[in-house]
N, CA, C and O atoms as a printed pandas DataFrame, in Angstrom:
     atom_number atom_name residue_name chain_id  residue_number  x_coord  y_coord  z_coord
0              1         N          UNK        A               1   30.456  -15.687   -0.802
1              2        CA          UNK        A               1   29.855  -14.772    0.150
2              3         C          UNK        A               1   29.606  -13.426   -0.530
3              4         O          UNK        A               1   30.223  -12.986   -1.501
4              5         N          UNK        A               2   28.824  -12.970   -0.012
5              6        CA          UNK        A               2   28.348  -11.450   -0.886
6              7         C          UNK        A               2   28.619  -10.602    0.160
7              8         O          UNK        A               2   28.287  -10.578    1.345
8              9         N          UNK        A               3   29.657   -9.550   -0.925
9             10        CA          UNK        A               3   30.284   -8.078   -0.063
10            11         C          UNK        A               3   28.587   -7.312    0.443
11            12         O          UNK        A               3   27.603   -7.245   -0.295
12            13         N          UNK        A               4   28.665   -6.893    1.656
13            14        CA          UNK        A               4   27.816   -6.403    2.365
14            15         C          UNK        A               4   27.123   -5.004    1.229
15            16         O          UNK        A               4   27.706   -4.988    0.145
16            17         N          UNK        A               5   26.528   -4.421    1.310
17            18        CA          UNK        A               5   26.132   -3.085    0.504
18            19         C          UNK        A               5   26.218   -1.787    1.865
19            20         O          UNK        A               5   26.440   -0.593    1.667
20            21         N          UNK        A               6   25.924   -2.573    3.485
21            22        CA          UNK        A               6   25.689   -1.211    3.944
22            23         C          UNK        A               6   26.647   -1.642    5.138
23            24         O          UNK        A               6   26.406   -2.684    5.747
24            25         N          UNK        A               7   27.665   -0.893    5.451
25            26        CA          UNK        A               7   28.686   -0.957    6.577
26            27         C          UNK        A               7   29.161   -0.007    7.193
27            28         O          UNK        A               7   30.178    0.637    6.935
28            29         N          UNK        A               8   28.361    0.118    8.116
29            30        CA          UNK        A               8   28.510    1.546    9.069
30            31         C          UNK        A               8   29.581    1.524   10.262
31            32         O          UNK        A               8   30.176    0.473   10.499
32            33         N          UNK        A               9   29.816    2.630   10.981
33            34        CA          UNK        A               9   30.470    2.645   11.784
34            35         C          UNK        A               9   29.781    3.949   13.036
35            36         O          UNK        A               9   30.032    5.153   13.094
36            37         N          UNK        A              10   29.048    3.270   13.734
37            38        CA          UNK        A              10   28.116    4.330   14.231
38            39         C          UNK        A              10   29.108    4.532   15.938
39            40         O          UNK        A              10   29.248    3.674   16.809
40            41         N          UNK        A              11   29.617    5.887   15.923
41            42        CA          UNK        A              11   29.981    5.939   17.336
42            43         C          UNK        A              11   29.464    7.124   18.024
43            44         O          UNK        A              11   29.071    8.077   17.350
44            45         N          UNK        A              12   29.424    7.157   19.388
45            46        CA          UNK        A              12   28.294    8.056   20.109
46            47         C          UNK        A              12   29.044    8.386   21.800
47            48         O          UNK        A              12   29.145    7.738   22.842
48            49         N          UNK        A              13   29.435    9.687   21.355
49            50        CA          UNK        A              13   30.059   10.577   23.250
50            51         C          UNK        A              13   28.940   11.091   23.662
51            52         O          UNK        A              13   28.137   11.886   23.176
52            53         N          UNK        A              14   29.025   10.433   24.765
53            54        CA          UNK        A              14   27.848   10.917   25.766
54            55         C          UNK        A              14   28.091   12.116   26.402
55            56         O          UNK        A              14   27.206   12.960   26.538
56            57         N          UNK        A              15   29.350   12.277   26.848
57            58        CA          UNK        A              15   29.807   13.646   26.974
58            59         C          UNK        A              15   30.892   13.816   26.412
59            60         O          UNK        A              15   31.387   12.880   25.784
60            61         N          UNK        A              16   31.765   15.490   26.525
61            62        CA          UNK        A              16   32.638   15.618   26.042
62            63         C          UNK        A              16   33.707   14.806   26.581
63            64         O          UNK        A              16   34.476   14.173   25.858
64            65         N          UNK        A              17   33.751   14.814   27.538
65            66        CA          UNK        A              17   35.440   13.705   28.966
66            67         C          UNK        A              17   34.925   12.776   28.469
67            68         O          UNK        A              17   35.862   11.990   28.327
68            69         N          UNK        A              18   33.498   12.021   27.861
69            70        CA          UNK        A              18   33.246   10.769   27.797
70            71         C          UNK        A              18   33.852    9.949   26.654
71            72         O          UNK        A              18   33.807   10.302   25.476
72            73         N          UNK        A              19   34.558    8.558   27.211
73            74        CA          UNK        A              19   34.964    8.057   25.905
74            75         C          UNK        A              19   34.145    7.158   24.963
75            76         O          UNK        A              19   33.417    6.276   25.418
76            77         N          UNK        A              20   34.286    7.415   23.520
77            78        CA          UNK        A              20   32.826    6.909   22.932
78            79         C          UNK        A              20   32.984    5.775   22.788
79            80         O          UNK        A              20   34.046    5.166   22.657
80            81         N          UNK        A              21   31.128    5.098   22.808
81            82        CA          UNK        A              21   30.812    3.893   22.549
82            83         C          UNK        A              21   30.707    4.352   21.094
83            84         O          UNK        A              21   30.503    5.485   20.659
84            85         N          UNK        A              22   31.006    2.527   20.068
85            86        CA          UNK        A              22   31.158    2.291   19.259
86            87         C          UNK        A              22   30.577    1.544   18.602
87            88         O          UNK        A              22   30.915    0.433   19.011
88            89         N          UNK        A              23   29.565    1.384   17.437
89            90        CA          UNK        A              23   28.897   -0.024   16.908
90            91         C          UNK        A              23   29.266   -0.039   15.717
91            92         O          UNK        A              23   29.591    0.952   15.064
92            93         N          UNK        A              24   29.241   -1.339   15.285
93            94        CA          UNK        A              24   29.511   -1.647   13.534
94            95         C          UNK        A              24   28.184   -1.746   13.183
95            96         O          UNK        A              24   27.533   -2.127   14.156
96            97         N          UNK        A              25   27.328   -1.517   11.949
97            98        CA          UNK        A              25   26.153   -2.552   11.461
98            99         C          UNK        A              25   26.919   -2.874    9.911
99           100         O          UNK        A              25   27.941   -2.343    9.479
100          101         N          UNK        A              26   26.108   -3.861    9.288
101          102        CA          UNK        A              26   26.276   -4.828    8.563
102          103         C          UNK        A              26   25.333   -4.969    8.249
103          104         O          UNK        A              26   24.557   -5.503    9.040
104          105         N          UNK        A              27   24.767   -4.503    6.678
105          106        CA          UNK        A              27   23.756   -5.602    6.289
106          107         C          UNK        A              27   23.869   -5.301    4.298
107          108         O          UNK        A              27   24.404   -4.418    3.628
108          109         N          UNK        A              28   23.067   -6.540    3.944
109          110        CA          UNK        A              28   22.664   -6.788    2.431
110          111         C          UNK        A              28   21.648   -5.723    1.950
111          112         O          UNK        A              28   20.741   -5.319    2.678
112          113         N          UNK        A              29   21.843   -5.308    0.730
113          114        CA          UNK        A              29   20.184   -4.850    0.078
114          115         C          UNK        A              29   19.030   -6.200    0.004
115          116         O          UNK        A              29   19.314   -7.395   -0.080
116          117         N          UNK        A              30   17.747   -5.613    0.061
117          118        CA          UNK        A              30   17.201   -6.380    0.401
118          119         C          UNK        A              30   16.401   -6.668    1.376
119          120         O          UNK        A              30   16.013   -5.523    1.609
120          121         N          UNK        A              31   15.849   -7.326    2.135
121          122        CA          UNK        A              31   15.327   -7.569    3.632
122          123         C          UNK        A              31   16.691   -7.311    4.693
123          124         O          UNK        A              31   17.138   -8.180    5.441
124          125         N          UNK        A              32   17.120   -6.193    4.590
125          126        CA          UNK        A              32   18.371   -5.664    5.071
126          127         C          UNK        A              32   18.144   -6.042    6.856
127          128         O          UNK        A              32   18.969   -6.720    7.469
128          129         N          UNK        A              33   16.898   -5.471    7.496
129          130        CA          UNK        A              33   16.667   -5.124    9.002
130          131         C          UNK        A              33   16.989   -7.094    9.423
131          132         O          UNK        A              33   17.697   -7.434   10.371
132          133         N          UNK        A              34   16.213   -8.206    8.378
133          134        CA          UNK        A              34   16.338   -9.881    9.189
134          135         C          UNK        A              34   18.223   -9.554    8.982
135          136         O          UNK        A              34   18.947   -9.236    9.926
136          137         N          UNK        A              35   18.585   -9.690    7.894
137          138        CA          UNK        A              35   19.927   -9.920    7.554
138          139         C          UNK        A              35   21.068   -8.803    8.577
139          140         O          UNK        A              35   22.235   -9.145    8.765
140          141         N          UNK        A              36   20.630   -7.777    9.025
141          142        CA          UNK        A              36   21.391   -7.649    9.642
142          143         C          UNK        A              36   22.690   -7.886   10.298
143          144         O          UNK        A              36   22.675   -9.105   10.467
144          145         N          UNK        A              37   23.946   -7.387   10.827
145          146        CA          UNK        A              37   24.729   -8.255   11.471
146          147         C          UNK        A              37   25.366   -6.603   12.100
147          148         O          UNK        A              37   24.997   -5.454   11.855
148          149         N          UNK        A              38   26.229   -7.039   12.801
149          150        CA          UNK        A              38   27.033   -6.104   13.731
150          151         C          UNK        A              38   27.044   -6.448   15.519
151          152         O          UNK        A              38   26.674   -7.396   16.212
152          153         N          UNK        A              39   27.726   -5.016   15.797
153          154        CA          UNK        A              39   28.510   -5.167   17.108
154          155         C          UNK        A              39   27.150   -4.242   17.971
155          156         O          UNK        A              39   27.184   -4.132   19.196
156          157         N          UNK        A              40   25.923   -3.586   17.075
157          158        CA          UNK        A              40   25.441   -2.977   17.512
158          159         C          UNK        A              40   24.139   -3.853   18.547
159          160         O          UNK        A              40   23.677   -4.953   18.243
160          161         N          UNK        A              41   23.798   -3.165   19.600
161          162        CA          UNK        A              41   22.564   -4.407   20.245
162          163         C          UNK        A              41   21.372   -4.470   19.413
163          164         O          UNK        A              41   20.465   -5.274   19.623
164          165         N          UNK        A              42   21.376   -3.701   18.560
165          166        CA          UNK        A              42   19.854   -3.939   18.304
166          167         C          UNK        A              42   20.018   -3.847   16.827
167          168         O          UNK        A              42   19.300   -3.063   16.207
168          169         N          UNK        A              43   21.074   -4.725   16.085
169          170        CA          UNK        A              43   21.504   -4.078   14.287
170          171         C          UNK        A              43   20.137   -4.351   13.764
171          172         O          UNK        A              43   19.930   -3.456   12.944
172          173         N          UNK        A              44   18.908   -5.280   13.834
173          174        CA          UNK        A              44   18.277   -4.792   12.556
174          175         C          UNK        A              44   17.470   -3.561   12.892
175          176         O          UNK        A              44   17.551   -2.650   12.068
176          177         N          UNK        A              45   16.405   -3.289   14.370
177          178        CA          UNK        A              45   16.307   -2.351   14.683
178          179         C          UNK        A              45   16.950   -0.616   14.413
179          180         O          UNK        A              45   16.445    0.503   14.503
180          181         N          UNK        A              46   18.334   -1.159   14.044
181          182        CA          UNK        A              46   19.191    0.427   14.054
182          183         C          UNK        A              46   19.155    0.390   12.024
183          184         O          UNK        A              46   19.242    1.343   11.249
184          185         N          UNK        A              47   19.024   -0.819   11.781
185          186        CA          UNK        A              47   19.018   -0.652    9.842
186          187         C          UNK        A              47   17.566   -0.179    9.540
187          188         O          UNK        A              47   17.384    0.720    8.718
188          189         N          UNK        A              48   16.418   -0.836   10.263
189          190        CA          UNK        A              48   15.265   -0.116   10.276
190          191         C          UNK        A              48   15.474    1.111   10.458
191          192         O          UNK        A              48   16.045    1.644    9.507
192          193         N          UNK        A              49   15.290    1.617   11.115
193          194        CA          UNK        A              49   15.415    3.349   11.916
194          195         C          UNK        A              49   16.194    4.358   10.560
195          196         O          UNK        A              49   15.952    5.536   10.299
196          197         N          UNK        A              50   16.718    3.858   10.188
197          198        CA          UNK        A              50   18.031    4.344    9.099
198          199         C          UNK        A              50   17.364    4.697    7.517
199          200         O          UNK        A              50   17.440    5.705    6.814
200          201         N          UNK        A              51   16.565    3.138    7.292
201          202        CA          UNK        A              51   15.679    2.962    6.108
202          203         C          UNK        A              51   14.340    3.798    6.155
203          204         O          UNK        A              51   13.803    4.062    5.079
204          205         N          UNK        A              52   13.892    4.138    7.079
205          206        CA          UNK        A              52   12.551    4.793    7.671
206          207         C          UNK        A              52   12.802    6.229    7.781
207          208         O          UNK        A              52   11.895    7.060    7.808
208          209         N          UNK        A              53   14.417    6.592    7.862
209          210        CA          UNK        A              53   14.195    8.100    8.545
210          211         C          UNK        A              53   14.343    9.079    7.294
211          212         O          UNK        A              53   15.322    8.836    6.588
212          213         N          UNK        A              54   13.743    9.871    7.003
213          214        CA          UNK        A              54   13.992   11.310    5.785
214          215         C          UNK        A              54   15.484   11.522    5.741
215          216         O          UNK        A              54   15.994   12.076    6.715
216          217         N          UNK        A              55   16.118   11.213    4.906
217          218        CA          UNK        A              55   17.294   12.244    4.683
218          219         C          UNK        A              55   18.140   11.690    5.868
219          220         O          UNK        A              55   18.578   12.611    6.558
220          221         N          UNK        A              56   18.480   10.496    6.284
221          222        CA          UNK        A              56   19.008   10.565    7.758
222          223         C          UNK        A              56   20.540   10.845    7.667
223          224         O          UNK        A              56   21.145   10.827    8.739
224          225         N          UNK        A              57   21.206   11.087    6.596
225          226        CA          UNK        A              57   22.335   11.265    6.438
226          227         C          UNK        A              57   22.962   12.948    6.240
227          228         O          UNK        A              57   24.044   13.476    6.497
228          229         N          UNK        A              58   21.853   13.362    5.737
229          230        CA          UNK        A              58   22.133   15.141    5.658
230          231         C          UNK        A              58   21.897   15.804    6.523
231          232         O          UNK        A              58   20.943   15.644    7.284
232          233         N          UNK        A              59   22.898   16.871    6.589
233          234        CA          UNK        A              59   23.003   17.812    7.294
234          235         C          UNK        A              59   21.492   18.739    7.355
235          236         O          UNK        A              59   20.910   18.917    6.285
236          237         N          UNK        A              60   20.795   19.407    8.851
237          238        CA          UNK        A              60   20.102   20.569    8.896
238          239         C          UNK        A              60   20.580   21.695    7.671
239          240         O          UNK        A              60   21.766   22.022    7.648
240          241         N          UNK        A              61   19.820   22.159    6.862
241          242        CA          UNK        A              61   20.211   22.959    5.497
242          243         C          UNK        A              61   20.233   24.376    6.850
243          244         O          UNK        A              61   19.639   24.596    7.906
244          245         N          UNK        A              62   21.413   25.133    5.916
245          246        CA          UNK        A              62   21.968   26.342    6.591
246          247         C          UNK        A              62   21.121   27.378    7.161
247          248         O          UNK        A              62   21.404   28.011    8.178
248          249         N          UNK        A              63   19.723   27.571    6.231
249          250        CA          UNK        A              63   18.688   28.435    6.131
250          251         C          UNK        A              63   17.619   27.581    7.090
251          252         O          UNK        A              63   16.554   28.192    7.179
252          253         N          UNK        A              64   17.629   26.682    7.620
253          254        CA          UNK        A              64   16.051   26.492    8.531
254          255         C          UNK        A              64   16.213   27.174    9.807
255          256         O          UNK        A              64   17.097   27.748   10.443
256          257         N          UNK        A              65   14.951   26.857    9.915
257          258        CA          UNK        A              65   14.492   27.943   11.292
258          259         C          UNK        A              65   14.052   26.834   12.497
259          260         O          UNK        A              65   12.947   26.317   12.658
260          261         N          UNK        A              66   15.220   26.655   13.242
261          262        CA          UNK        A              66   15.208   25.821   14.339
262          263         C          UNK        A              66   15.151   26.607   15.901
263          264         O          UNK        A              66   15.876   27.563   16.175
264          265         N          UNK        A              67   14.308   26.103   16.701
265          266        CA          UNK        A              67   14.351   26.482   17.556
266          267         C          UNK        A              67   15.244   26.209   18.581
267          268         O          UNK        A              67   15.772   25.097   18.598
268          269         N          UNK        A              68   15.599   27.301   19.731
269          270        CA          UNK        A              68   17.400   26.742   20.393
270          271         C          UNK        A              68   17.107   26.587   21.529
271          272         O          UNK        A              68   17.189   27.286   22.540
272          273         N          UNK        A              69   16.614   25.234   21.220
273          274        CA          UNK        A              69   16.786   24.534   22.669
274          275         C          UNK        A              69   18.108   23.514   22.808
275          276         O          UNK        A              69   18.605   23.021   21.795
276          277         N          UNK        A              70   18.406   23.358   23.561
277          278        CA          UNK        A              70   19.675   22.325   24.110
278          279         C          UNK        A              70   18.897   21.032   24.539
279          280         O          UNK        A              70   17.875   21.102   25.223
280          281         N          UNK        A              71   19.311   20.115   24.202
281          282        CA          UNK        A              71   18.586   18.844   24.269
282          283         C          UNK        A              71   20.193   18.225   25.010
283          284         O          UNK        A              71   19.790   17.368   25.796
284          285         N          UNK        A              72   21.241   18.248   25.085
285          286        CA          UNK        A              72   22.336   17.706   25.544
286          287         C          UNK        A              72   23.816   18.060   25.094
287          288         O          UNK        A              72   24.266   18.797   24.216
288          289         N          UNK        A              73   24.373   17.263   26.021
289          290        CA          UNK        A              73   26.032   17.205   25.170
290          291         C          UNK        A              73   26.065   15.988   24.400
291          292         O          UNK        A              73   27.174   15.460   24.473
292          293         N          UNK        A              74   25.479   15.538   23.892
293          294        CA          UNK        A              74   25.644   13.817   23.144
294          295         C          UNK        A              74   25.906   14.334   22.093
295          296         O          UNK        A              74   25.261   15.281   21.644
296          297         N          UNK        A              75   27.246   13.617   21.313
297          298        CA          UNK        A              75   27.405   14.056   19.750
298          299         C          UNK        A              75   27.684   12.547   18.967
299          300         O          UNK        A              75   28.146   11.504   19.429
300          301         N          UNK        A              76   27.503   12.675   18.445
301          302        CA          UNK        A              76   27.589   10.739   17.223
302          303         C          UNK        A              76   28.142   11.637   15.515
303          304         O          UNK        A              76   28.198   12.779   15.057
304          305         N          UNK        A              77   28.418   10.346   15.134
305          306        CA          UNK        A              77   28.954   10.299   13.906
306          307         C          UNK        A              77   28.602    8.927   13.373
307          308         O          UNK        A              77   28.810    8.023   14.183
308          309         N          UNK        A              78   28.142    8.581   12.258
309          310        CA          UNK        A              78   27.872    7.852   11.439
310          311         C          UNK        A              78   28.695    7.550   10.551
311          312         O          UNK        A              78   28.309    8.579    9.996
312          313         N          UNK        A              79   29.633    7.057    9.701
313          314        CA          UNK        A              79   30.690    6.899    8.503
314          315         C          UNK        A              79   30.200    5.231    8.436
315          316         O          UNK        A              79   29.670    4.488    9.263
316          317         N          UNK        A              80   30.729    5.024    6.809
317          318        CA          UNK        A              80   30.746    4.230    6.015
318          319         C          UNK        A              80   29.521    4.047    4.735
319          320         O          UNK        A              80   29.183    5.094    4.182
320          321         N          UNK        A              81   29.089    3.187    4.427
321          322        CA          UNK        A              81   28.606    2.857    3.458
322          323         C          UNK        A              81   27.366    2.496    3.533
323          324         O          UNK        A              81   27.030    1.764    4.464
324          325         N          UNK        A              82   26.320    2.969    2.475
325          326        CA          UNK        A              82   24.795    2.704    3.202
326          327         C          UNK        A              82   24.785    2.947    1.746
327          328         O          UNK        A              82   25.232    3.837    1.022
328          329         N          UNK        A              83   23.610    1.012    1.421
329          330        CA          UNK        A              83   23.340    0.974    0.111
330          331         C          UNK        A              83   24.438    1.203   -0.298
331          332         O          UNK        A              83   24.710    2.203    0.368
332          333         N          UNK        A              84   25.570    0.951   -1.116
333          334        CA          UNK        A              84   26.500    0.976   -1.765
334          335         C          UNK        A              84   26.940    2.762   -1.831
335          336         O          UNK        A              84   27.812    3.103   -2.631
336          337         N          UNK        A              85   26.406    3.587   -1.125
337          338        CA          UNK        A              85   27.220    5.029   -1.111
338          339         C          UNK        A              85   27.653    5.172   -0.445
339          340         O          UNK        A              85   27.388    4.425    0.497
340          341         N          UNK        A              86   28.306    5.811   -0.305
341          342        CA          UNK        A              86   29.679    6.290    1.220
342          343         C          UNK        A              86   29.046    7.341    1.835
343          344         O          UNK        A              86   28.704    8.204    1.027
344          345         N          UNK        A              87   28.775    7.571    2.952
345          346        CA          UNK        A              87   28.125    8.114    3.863
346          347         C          UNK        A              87   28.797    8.943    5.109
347          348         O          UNK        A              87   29.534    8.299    5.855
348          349         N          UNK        A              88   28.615   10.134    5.336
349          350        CA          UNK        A              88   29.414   10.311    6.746
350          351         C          UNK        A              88   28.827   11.673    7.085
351          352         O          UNK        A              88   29.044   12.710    6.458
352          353         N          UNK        A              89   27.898   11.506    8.378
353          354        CA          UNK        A              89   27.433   11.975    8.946
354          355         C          UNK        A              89   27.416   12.501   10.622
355          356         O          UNK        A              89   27.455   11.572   11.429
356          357         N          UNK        A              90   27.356   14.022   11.251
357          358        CA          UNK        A              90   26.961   14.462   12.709
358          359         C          UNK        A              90   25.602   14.722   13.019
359          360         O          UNK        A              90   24.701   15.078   12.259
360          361         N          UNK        A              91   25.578   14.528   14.056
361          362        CA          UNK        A              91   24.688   14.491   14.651
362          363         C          UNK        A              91   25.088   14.931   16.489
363          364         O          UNK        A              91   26.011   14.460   17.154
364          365         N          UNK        A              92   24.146   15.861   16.892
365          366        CA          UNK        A              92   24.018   16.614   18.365
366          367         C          UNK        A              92   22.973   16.805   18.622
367          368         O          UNK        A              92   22.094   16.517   17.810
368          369         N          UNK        A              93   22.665   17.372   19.869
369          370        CA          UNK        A              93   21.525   17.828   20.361
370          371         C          UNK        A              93   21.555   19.115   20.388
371          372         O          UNK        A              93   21.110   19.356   21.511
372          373         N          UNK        A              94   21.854   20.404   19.744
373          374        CA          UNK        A              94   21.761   21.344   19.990
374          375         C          UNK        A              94   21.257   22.648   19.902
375          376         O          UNK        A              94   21.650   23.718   20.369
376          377         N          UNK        A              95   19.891   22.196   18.904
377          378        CA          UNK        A              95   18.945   22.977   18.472
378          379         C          UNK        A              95   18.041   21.930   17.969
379          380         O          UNK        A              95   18.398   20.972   17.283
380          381         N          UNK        A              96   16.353   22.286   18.523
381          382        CA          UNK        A              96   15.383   21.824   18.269
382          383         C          UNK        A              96   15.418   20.850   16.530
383          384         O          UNK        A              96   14.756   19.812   16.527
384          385         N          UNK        A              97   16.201   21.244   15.128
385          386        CA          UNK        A              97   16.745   20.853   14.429
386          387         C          UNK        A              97   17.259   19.348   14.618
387          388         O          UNK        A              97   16.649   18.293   14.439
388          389         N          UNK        A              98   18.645   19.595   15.058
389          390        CA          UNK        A              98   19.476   18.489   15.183
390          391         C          UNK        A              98   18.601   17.409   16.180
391          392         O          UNK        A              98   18.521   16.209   15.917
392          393         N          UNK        A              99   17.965   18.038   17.360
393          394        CA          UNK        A              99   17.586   17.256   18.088
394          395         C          UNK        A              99   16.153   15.815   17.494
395          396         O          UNK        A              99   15.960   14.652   17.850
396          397         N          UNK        A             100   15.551   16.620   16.609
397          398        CA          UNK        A             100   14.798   15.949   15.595
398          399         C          UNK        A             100   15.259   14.892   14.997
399          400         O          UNK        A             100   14.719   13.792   15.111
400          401         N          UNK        A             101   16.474   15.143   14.184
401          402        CA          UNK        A             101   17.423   14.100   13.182
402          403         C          UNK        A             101   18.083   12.611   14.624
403          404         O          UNK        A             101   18.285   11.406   14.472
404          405         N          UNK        A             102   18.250   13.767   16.206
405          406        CA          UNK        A             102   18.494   12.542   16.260
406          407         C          UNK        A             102   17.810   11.486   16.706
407          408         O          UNK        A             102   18.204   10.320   16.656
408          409         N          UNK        A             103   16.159   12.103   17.414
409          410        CA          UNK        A             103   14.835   11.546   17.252
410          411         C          UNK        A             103   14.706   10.233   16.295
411          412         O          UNK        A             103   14.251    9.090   16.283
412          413         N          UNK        A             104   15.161   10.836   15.789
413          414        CA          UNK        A             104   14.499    9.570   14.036
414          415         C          UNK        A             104   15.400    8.842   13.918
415          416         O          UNK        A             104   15.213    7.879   13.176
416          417         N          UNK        A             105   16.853    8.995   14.642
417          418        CA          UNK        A             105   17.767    7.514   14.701
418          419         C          UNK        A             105   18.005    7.114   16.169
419          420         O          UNK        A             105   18.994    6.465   16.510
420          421         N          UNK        A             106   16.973    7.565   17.091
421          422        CA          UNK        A             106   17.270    7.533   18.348
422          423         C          UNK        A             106   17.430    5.506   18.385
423          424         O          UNK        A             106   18.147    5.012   19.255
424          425         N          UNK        A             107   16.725    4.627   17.419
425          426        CA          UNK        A             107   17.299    3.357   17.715
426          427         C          UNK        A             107   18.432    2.759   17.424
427          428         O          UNK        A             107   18.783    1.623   17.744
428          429         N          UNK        A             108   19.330    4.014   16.449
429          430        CA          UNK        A             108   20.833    3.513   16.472
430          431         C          UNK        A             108   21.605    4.190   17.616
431          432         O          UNK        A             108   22.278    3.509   18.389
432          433         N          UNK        A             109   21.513    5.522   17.731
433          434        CA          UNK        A             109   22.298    6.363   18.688
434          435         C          UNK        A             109   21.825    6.256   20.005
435          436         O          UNK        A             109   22.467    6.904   20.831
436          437         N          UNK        A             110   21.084    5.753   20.322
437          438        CA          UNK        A             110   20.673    5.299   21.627
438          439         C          UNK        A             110   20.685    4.123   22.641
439          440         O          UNK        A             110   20.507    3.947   23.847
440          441         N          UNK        A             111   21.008    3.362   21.452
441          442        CA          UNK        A             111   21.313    2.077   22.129
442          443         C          UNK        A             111   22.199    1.741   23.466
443          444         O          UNK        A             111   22.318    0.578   23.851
């Protein structure tokens, strides 16, 4: 069997009192989105979204100029391994910024 390359641990509070939902994904390099696997509903959908998005793992850089809007209380975290690097990432809604980043994974964090 071949050790996975990308093994996430995607969890997501809807509010602060809220207790978070949790997904695993799982997948190979490769045609990663068919191979897929996890606890998530939609894992190749959420490995797509991931492979497609700019930078989906970095932080808003300190210096941009985001506009402050409040998009919510939803906060997520991303950890583990993507493509064989270790990964660990936030994500909120709390400036036009963040709210973007989470736009572009809205098919993992939304599920």
């Amino acid at each position: 069997m071949t050790t996975p390359t990308t093994r996430l641990t995607v969890t997501v509070w809807d509010r602060p009192d809220a207790a978070p939902r949790t997904w695993e994904l799982i997948a190979n390099d490769g045609n990663e989105e068919v191979a897929a696997a996890g606890t998530h509903p939609d894992p190749g959908g959420a490995i797509s979204a991931i492979a497609t998005a700019t930078r989906p793992f970095e932080p808003v850089p300190r210096d941009a100029m985001c506009t402050q809007i409040y998009g919510g209380p939803q906060r997520a975290r991303i950890e583990g391994v993507w493509r064989g690097q270790p990964v660990s990432a936030s994500y909120d809604k709390h400036n036009g910024c963040e709210i973007a980043r989470w736009k572009a994974l809205s098919a993992v964090l939304d599920a």
